[in-house]
FIKOLZA-1660 file (N, C-alpha, C; in steps of 0.1 Angstrom, whole numbers, plus 5000, padded with zeros to 4 digits):
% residues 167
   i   px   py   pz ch aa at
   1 5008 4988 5000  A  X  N
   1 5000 5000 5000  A  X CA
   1 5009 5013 5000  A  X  C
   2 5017 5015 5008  A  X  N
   2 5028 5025 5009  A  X CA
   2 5037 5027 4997  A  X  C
   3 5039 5015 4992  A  X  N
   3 5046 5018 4977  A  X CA
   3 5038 5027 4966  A  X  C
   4 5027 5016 4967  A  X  N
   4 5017 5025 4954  A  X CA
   4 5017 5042 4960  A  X  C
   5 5014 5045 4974  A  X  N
   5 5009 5059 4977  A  X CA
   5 5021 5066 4972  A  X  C
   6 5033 5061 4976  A  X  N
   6 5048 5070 4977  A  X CA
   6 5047 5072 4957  A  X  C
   7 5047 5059 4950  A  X  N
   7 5048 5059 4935  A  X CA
   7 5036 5071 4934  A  X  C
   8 5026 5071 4935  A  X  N
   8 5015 5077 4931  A  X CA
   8 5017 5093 4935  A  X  C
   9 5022 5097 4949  A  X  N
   9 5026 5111 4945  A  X CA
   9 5039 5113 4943  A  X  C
  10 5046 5104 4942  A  X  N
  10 5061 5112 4928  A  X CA
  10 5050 5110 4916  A  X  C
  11 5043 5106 4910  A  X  N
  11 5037 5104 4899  A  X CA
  11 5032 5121 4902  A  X  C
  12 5020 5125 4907  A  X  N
  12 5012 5133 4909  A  X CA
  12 5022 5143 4911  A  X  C
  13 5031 5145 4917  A  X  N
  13 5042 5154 4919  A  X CA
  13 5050 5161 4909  A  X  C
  14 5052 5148 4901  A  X  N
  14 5060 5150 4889  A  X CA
  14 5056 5161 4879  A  X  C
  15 5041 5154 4874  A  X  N
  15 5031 5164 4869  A  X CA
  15 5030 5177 4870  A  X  C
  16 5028 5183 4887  A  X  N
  16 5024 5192 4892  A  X CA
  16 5036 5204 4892  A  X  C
  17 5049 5201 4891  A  X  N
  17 5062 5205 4898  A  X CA
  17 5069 5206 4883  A  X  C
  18 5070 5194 4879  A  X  N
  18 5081 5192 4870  A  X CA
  18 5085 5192 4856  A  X  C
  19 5092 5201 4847  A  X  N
  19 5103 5202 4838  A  X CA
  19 5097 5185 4831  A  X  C
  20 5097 5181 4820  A  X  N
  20 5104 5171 4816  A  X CA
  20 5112 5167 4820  A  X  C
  21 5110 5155 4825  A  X  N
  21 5124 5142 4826  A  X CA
  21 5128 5143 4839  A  X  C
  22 5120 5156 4848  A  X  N
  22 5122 5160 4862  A  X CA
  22 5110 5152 4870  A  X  C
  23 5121 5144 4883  A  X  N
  23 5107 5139 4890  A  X CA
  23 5112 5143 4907  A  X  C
  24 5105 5146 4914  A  X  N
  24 5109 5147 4925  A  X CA
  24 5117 5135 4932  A  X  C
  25 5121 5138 4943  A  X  N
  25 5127 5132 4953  A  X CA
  25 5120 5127 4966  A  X  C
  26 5121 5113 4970  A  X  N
  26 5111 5110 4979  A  X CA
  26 5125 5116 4993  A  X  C
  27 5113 5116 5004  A  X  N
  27 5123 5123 5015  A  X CA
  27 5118 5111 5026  A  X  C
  28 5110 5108 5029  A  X  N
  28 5099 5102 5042  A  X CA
  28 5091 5101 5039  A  X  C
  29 5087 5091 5047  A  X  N
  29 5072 5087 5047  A  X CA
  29 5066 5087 5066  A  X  C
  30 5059 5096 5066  A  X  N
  30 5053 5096 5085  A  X CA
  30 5037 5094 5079  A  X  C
  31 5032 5079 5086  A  X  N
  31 5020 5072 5085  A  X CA
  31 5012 5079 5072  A  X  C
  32 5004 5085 5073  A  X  N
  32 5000 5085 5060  A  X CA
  32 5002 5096 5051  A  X  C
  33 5013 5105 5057  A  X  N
  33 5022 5118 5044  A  X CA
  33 5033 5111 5039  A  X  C
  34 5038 5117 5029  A  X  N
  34 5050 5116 5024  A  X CA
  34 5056 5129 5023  A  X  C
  35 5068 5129 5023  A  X  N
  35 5076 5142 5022  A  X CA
  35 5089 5140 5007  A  X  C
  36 5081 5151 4999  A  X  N
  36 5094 5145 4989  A  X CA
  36 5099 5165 4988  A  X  C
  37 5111 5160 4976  A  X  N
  37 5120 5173 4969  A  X CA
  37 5122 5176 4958  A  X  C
  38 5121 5188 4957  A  X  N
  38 5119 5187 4943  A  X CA
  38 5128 5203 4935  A  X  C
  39 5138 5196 4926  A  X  N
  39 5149 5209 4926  A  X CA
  39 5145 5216 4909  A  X  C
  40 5145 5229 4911  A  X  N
  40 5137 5236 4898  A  X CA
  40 5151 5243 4885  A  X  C
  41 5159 5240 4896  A  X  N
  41 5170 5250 4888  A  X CA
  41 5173 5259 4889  A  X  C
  42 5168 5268 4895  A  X  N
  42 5165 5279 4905  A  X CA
  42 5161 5279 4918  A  X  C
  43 5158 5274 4921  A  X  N
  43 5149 5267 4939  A  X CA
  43 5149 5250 4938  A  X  C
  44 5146 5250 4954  A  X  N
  44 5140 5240 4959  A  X CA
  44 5125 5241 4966  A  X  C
  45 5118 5227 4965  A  X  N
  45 5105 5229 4963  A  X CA
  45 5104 5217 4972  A  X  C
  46 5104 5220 4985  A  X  N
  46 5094 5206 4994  A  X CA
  46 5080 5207 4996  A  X  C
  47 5077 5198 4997  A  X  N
  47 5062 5192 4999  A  X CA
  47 5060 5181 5005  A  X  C
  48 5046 5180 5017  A  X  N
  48 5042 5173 5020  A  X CA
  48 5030 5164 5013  A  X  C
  49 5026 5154 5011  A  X  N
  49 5020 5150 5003  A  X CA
  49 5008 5136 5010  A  X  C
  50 4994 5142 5010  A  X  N
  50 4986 5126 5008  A  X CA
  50 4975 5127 4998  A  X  C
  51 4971 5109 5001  A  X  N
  51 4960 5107 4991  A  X CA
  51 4947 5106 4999  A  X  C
  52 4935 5111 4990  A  X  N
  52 4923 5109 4997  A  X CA
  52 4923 5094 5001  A  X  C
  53 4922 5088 5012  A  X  N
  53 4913 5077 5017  A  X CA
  53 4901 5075 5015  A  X  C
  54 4890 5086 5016  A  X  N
  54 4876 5081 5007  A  X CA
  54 4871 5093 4999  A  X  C
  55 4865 5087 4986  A  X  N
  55 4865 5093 4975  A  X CA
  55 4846 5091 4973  A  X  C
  56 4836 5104 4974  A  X  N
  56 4824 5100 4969  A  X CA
  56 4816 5111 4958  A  X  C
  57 4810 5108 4953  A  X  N
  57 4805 5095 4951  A  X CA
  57 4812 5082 4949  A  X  C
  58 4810 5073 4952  A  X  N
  58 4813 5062 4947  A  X CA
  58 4815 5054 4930  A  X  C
  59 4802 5065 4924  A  X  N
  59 4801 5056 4914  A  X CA
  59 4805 5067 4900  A  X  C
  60 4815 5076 4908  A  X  N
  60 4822 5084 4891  A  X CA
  60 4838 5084 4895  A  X  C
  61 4845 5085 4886  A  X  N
  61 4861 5077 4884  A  X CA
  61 4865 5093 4885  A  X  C
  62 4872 5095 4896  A  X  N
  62 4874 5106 4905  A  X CA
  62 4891 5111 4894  A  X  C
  63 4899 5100 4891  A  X  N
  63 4910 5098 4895  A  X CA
  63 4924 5102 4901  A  X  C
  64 4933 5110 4902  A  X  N
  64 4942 5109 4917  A  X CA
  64 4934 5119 4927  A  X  C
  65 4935 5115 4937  A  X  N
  65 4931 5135 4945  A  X CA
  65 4938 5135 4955  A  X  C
  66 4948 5140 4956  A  X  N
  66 4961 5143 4969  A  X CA
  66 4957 5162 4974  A  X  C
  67 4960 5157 4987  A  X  N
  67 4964 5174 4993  A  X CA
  67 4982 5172 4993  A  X  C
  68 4983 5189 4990  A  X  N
  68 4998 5186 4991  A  X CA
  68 5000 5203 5002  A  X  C
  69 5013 5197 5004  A  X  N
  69 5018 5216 5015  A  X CA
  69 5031 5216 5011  A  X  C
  70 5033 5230 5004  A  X  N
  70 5049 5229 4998  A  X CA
  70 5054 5246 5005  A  X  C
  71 5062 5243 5002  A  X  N
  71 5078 5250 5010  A  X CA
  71 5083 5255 4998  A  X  C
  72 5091 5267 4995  A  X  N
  72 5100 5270 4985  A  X CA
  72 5111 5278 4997  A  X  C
  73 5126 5269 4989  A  X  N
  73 5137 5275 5000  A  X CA
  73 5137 5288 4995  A  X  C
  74 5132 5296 4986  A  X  N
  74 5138 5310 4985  A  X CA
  74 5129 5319 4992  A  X  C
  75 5114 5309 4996  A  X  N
  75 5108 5319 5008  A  X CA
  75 5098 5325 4994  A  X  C
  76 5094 5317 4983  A  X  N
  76 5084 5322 4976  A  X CA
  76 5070 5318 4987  A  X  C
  77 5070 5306 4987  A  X  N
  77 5059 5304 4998  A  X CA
  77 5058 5292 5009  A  X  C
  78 5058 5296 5019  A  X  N
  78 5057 5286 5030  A  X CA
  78 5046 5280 5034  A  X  C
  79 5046 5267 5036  A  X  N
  79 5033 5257 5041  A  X CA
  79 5023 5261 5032  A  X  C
  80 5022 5260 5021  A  X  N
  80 5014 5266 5008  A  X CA
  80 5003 5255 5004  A  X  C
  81 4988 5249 5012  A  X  N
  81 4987 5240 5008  A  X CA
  81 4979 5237 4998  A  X  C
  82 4973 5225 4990  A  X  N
  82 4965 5230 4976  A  X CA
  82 4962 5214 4976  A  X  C
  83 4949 5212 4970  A  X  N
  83 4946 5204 4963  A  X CA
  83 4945 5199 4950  A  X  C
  84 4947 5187 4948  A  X  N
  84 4954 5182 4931  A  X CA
  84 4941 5172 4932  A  X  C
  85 4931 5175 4917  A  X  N
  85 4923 5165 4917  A  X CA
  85 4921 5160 4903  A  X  C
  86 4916 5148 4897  A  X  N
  86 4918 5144 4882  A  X CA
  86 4909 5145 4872  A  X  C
  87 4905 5158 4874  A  X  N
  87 4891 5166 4869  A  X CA
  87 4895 5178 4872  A  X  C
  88 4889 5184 4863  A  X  N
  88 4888 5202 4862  A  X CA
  88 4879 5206 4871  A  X  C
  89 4883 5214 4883  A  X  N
  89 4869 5219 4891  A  X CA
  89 4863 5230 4887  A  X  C
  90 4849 5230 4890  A  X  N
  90 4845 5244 4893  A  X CA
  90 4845 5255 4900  A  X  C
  91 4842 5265 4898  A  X  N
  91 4847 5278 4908  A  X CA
  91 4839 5278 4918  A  X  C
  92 4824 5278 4913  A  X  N
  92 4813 5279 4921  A  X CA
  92 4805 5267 4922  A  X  C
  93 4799 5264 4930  A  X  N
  93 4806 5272 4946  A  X CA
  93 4823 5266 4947  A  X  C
  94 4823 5272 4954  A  X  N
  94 4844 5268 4957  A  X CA
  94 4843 5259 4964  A  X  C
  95 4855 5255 4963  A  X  N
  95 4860 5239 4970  A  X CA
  95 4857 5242 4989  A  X  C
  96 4857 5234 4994  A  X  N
  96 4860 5238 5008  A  X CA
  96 4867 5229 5017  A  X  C
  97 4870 5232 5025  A  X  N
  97 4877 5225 5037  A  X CA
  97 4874 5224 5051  A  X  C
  98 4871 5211 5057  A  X  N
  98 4864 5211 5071  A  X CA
  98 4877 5205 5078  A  X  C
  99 4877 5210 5091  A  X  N
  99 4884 5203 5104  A  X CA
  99 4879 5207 5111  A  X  C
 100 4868 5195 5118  A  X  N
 100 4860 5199 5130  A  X CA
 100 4851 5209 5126  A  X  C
 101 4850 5219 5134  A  X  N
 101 4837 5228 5131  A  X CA
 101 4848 5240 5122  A  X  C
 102 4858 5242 5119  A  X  N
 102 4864 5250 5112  A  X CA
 102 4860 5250 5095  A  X  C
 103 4859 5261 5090  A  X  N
 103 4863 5259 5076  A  X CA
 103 4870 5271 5068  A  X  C
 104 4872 5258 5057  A  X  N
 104 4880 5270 5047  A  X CA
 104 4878 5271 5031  A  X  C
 105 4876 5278 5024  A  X  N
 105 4873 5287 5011  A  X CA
 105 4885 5278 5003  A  X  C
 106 4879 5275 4989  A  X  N
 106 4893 5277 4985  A  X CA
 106 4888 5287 4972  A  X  C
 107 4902 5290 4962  A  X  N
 107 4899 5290 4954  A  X CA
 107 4906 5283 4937  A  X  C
 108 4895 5282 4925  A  X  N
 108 4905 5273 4919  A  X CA
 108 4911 5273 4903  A  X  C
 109 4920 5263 4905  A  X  N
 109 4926 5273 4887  A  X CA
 109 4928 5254 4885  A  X  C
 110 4919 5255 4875  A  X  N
 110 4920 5240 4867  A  X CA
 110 4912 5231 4874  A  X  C
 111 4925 5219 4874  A  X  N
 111 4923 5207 4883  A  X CA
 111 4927 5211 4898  A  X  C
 112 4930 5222 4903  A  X  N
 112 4938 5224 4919  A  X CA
 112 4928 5232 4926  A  X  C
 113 4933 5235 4937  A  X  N
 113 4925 5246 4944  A  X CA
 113 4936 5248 4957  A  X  C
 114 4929 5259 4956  A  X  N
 114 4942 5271 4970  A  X CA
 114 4936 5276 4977  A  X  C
 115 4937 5280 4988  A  X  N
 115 4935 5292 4997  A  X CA
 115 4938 5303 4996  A  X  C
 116 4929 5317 4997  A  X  N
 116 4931 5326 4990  A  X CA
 116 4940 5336 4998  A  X  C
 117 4942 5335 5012  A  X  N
 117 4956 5344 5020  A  X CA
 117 4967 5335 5026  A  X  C
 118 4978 5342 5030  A  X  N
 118 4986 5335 5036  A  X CA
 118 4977 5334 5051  A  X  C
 119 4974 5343 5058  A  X  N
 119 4965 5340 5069  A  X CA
 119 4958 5328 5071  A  X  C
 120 4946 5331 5059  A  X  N
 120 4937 5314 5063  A  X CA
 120 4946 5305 5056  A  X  C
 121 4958 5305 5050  A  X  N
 121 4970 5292 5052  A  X CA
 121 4975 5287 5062  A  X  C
 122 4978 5296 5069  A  X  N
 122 4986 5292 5082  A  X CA
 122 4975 5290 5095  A  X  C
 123 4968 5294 5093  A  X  N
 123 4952 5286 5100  A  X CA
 123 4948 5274 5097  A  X  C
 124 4946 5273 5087  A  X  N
 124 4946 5254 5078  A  X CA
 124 4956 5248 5083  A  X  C
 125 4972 5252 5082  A  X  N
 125 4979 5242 5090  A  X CA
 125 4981 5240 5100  A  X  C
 126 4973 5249 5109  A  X  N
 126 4977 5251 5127  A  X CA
 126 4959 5238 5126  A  X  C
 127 4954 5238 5122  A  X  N
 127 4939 5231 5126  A  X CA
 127 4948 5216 5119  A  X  C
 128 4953 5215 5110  A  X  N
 128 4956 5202 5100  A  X CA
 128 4967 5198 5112  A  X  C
 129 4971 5203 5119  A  X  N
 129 4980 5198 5130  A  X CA
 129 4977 5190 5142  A  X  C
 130 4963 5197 5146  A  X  N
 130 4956 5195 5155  A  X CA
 130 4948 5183 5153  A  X  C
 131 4940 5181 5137  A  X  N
 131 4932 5174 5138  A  X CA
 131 4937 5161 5134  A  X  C
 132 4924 5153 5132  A  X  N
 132 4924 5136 5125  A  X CA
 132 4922 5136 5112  A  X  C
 133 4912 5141 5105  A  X  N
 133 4911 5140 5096  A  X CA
 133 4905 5154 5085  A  X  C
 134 4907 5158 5077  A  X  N
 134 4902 5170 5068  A  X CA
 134 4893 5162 5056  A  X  C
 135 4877 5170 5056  A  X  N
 135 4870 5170 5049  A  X CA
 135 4869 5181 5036  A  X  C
 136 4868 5177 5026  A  X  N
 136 4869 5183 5011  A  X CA
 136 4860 5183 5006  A  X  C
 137 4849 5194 5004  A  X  N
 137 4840 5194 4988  A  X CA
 137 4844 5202 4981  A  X  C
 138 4840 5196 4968  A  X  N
 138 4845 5200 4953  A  X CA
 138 4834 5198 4947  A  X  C
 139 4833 5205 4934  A  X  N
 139 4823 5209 4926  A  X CA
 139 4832 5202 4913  A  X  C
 140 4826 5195 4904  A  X  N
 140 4837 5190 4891  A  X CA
 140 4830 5203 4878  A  X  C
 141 4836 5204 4868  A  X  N
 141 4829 5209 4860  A  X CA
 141 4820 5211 4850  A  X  C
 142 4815 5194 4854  A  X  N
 142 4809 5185 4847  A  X CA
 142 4793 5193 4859  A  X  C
 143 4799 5194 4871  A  X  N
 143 4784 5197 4878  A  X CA
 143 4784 5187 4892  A  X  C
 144 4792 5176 4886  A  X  N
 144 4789 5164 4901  A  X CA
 144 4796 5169 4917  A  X  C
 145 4789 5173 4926  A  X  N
 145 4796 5175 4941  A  X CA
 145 4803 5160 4943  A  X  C
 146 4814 5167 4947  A  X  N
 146 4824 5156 4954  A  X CA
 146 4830 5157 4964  A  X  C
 147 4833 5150 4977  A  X  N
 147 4834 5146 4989  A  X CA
 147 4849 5139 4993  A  X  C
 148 4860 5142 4997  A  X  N
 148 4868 5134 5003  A  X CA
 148 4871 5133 5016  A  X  C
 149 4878 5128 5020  A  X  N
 149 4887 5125 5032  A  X CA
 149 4902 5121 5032  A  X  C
 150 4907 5130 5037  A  X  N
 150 4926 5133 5036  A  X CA
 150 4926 5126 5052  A  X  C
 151 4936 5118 5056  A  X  N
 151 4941 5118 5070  A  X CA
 151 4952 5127 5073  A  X  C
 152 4951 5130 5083  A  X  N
 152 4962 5141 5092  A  X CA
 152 4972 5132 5096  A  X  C
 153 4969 5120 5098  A  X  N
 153 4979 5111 5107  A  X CA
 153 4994 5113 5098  A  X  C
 154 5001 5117 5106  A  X  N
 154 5014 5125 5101  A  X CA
 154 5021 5137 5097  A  X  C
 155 5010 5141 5098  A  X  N
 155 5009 5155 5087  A  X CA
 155 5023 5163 5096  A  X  C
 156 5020 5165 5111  A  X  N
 156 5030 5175 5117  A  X CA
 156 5043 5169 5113  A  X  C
 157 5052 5158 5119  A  X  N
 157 5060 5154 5112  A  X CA
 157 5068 5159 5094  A  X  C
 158 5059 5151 5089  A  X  N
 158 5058 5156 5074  A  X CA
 158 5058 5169 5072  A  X  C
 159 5053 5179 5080  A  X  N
 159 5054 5195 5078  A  X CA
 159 5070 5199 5086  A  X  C
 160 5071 5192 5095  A  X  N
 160 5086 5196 5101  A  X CA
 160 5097 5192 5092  A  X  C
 161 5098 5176 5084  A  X  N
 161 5109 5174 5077  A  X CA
 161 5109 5181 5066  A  X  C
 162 5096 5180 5058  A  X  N
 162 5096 5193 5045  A  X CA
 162 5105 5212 5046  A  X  C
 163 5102 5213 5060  A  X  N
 163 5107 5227 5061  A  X CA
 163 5122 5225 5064  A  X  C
 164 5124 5219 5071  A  X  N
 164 5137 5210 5074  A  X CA
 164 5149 5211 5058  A  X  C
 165 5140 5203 5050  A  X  N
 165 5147 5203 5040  A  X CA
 165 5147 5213 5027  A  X  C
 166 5137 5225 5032  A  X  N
 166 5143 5235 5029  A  X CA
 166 5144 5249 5034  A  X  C
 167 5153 5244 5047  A  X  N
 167 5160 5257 5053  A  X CA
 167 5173 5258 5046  A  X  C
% end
């Protein structure tokens, strides 16, 4: 199971990050993040990385959906986190984010989605630290609402070695 997850975001990574013929670098694995590297030529780019554990509806072919939180050592952006999904989302309504009774806005360009300040960023990761698990709706472009579940289990870790490896 840990192979395919670690393969699947260098795969998803690669995509997201990388140059031709450029793939990231795995760094760690803490329970269910992965921490990889990724060198631009100009910067370094860490990221913490998971995959949804449940995906609904059930019955439409979602395919990858990872949350990722990336670092740039030149200090472009810290704990930056965004969702990667394998459909083009819609804008409206925007994606959202639950932990616990918190939530968060995103906003989206493509297949991804961001948060729109560094503030409610660094809110998201102070709650993603604290909690168990983060809930996700998404709108596809097609129209279909869609539902995940990310685990936290690891996440702090994973956020510490990521910054770690680019101080």
């Amino acid at each position: 199971m840990r192979i395919r997850i670690v393969s699947g975001l260098a795969a998803i990574a690669a995509l997201a990050t990388a140059p031709a013929g450029a793939e990231p670098t795995p760094l760690a694995i803490f329970k269910d993040w992965s921490v990889f590297v990724h060198e631009t030529g100009t910067d370094r780019i860490c990221f913490a990385a998971a995959e949804a554990s449940d995906k609904s509806p059930k019955t439409v072919n979602h395919g990858d959906i990872f949350f990722l939180v990336a670092t740039w050592k030149s200090g472009a952006a810290t704990n930056q986190p965004s969702l990667r999904v394998g459909y083009n989302l819609q804008e409206a309504p925007a994606p959202t984010i639950r932990i616990g009774s918190e939530k968060w806005d995103m906003y989206v360009s493509d297949n991804e989605a961001f948060i729109e300040s560094a503030s409610a960023e660094q809110s998201l990761i102070a709650a993603m630290r604290r909690g168990a698990d983060m809930k996700i709706s998404a709108t596809s472009s097609r129209g279909t609402a869609t539902s995940y579940v990310v685990s936290l289990s690891g996440i702090s870790a994973a956020l510490d070695r990521a910054a770690q490896a680019c101080k």
